[in-house]
N, C-alpha and C positions, 0 to 999 in steps of 0.2 A: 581647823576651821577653813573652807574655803578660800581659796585669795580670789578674786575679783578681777575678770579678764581685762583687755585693756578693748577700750570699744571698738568697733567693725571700721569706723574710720580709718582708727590709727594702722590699725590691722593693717589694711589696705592701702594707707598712705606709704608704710613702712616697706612695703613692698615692690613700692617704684624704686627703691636704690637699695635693694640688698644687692648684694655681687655673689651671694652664695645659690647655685645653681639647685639642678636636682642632685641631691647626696644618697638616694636611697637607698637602704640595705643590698638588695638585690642586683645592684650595681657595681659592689666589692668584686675588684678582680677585671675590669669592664676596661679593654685599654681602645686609646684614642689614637687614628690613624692619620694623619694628614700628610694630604699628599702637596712632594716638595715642589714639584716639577711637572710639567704638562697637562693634556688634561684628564681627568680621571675618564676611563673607560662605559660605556654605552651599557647600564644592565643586561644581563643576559634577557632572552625570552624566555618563556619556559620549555619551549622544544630545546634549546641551545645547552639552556643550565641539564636538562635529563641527560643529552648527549655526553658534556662535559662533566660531568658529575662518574662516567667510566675513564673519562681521560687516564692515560698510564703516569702523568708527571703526577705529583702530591701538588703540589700550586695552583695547578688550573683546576682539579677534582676539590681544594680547600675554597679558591673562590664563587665554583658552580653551588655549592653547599649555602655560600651568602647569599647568593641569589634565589637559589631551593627555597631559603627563609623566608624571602619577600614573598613567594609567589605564595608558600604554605599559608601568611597570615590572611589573603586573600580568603573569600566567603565559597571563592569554588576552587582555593587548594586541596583538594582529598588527595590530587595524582603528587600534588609536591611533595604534601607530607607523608606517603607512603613510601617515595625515592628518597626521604632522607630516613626513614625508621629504618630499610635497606642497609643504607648506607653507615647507619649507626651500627649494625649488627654482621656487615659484612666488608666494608672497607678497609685495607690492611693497614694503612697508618693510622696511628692516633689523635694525629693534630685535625684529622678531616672525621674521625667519628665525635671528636670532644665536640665538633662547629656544629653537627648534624644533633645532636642532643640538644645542642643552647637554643639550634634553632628550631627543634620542636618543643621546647618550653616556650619562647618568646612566641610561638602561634599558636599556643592554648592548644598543643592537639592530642587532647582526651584518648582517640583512639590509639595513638602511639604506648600508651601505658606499659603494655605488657614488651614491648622493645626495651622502655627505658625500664624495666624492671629486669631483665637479662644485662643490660649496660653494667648494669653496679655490682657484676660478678665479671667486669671485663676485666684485663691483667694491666691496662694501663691505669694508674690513677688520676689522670687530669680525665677520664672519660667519666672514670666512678665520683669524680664530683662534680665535674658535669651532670651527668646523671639524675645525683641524689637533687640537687636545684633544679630541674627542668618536670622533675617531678611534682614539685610545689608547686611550679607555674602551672601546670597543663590544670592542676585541681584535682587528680584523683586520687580518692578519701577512702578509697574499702579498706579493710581490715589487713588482705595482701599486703598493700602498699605501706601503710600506718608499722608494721611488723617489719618489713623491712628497711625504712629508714629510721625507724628505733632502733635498730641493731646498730646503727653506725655512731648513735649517742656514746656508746658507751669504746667507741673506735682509740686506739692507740694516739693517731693523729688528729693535734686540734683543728687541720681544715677541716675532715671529716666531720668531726662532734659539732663544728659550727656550719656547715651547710646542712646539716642535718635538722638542727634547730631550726635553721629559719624554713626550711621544706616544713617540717612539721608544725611548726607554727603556722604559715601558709595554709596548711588544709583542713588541721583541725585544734585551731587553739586552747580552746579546752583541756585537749591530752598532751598538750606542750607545757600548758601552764608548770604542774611540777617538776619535769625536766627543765625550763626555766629557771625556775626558783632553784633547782640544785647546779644550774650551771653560772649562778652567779657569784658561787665561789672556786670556779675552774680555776689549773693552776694560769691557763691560758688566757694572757690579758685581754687578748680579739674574741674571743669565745666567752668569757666574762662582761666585756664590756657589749658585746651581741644581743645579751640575756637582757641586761637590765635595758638595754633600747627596748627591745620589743616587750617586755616587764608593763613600760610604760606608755607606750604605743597601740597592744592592744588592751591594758587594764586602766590605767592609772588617767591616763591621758583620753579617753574612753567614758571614764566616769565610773567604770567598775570596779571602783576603790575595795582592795581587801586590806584586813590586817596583817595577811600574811606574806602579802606581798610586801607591804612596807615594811613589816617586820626585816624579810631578808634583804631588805635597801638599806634600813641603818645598821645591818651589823659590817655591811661595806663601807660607812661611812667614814673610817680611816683608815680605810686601803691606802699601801706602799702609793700606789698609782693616783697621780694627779687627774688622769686620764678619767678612772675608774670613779675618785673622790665625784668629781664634774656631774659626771651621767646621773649618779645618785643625788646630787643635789637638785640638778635639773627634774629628775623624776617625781620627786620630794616636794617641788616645790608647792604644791596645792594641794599638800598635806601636813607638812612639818614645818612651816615655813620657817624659822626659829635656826631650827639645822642646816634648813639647804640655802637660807640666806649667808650662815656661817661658810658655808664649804665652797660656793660661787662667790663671795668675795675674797676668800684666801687663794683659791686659783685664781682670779682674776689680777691679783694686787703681784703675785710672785713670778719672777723675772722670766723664768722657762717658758720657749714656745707650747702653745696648744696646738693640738695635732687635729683636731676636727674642728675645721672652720665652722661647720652648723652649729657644735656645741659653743664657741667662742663669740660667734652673734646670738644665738640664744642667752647666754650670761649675762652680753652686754647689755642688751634691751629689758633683762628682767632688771636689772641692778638700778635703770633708768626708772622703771613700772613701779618698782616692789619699793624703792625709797631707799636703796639700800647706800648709805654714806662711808659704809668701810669699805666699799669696794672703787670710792674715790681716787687713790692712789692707783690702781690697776689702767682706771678710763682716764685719767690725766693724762699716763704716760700713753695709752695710744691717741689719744687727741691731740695731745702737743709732743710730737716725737721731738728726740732732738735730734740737730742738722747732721746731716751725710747718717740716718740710722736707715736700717733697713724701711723700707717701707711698707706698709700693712692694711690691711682691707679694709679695716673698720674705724677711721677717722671720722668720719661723719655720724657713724652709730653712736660712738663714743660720745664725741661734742651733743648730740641730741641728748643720752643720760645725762650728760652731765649738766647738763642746761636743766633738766627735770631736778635734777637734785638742788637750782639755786645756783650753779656756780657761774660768776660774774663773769668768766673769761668767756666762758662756752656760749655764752649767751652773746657775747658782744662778739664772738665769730662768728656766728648764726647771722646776726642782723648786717652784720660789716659782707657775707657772702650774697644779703639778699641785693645786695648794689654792682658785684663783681662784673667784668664783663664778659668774662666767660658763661654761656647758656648753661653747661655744665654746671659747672657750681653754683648757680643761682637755683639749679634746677634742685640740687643737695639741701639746699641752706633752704627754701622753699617747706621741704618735706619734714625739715627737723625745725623748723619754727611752728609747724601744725604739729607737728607730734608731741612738743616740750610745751607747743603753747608759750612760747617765749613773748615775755613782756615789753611790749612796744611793738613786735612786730604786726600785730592786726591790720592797722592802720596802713602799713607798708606793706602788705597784703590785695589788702581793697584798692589801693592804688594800682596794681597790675592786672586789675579787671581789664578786660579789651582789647590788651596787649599780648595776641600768641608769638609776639616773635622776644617776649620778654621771660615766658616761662608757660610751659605744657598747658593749656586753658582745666583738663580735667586735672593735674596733680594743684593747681592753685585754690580750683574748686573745697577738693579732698583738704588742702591745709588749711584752709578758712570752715569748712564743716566741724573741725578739733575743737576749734574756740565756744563751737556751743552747744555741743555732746558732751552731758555728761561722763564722769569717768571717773572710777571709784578708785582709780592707781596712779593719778596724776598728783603729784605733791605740792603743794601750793603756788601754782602758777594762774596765770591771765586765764582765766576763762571765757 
């Protein structure tokens, strides 16, 4: 039976204080550069980046390449993304043809196709999966393309098997679909847990409910992996609810770190939504850590479920944050007293009408709309 979304409010209220950024698939592998010391350098132009782009050093030719990018995504890069298909197909290092591939998938450059299809016979492997990804991005679907990153499914290496999947998912999901469903029992837990993201991403979560996909979700459902149990329960959840309420409160409640923050506020907020009371012990302990524990991202997620469930503490932290004097946490305890609908807080609500230097004018807006939306996943609170 369907479960009953939680309404556009809360949606959107819950939105102001999540800390989980963008997580998207296509972003595995994507590292982060900050610079420590002075100031970061003036982009190239794009006469500077073609010149520099033959430089003899590998440094200046890998950072002309960054810039190649920028100019490529541009509406009148043809010349950039030509110097970087070049580049992918005839520059002697690897660490400057793998940049020249990312960055003619990140600019959607359809014409590069048949470069990046030479790429994935090149002798370095950080270029071939480059490659086989930049593939997906750019969108080219013919039969060539389709033929040759199906080859790499069936690749020794689980990078391989798993960039392959999500390129071919990318372009033609349809003919991913069953390679999907047989790679959600790879022995490769990233390539497994891949499959059933995107399982649920473009079927499940989509509306395109089959049985045979759910089928091959609960025969996961007591995988070795905590990791693995998760995704399937979260996928599950708007279809078996029974199951994937069991397997989201048994990860939730057991001591081990979870490794995808997305999945872990997702859990959270269902267990709040869904009514689920076994998963109590799990939101306790990140609500109320105790003193000198590591510290964790989702205390205010938590105190919100758990306010939705009834619990007398959660609630009386909620209303005790909407006084704080910190703007910060009034700004928290604001968004989780709209979301829980916590009782008593209406009234101390309506009271900070008119006051933006007391809390955001629209997220006060959003927490007082909670109170008179309906909402078919709120469990017996103040309406």
């Amino acid at each position: 039976m369907p479960v009953a979304l939680p309404a556009l409010q809360e949606r959107e209220l819950r939105a102001r204080v999540s800390p989980v950024g963008c997580l998207g698939l296509a972003a595995r592998g994507c590292k982060l550069t900050v610079a420590m010391f002075g100031l970061s350098p003036l982009p190239r132009t794009l006469r500077a980046a073609l010149s520099d782009a033959r430089d003899r050093k590998v440094r200046v030719r890998r950072a002309a390449v960054v810039d190649l990018g920028r100019h490529a995504e541009a509406s009148d890069g043809l010349e950039a993304r030509g110097e970087l298909a070049r580049i992918l197909g005839e520059d002697a290092d690897p660490s400057v043809r793998r940049e020249a591939a990312g960055a003619l998938g990140s600019a959607r450059a359809l014409e590069s196709t048949d470069a990046l299809l030479k790429a994935l016979a090149d002798e370095a492997l950080e270029v071939r999966q480059m490659a086989i990804l930049a593939l997906g991005e750019v969108g080219a679907s013919g039969p060539e393309v389709v033929s040759a990153i199906e080859r790499f499914l069936a690749a020794e290496g689980p990078a391989f098997r798993f960039q392959a999947l999500l390129a071919l998912t990318q372009i033609q999901p349809e003919a991913a679909r069953s390679q999907l469903l047989r790679a959600t029992r790879d022995d490769d837990l990233e390539v497994a847990y891949l499959a059933i993201r995107l399982l649920d991403e473009h079927w499940l979560s989509a509306g395109k409910d089959t049985e045979e996909i759910a089928t091959a979700l609960r025969q996961q459902a007591a995988h070795e992996s905590s990791r693995i149990r998760l995704a399937v329960g979260l996928a599950l959840v708007r279809r078996e609810l029974a199951l994937a309420t069991s397997i989201i409160s048994d990860v939730l409640n057991a001591t081990f770190k979870i490794r995808d923050l997305e999945d872990e506020l997702a859990a959270i907020e269902l267990a709040g939504e869904l009514g689920m009371q076994a998963a109590m012990p799990g939101l306790r302990r990140r609500a109320f850590p105790p003193p000198y524990s590591v510290k964790n991202s989702f205390v205010w997620h938590a105190t919100t479920s758990l306010a939705r469930l009834g619990d007398a503490e959660a609630q009386a932290a909620i209303l005790k944050g909407l006084g704080a004097w910190s703007r910060d946490k009034r700004h928290f305890a604001v968004v989780a007293a709209g979301v829980a609908r916590v009782p008593g807080a209406r009234a101390r609500l309506e009271a900070m009408r008119g006051d933006p230097r007391a809390v955001d004018p629209e997220t006060l807006a959003a927490a007082l709309a909670c109170f008179t939306s309906p909402s078919g996943v709120n469990r017996g609170h103040e309406r």
